[in-house]
N, C-alpha and C positions, 0 to 999 in steps of 0.2 A: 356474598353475591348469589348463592346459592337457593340464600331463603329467600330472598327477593324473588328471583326467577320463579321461583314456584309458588309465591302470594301474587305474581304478576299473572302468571296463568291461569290461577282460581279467579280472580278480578277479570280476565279476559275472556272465561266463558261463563262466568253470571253475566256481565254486561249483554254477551254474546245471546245467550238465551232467553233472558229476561226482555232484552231487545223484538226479536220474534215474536217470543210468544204473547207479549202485549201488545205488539203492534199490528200483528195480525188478528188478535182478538177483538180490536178496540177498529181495524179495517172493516171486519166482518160486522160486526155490530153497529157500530155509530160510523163509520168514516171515517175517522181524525187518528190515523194510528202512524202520521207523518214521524211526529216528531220521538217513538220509539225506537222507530226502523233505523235514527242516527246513530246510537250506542251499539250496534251490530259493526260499523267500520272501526270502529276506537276499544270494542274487543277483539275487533283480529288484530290492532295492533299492539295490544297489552300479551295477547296469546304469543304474539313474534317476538316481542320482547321479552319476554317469560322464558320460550325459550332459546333465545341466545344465552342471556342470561346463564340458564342452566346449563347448559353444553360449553361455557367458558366457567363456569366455577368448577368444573370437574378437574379441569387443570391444571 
């Protein structure tokens, strides 16, 4: 459960940043950076599930 939580984490802030930083890239430049800025909500929930996760496999 343990490794999970901390591959859920790593997944929660690529999505997280990768999210921003193309979307505001892609805002700044062309306008269309809509549909980046979604993976920014569903990496904080990979990040909160990450870590539960970890804080229950300690257990």
């Amino acid at each position: 459960m343990h490794k999970f939580g901390v591959i859920s984490i790593l997944l929660g802030l690529t999505l997280s940043i990768v999210g921003l930083v193309v979307g505001f890239a892609l805002a700044i430049g062309f306008g269309t950076g809509e549909q980046w800025f979604t993976l920014v909500p569903f990496g904080f929930v990979f990040l909160l599930l990450g870590v539960t996760l970890t804080q229950l496999g300690k257990k």
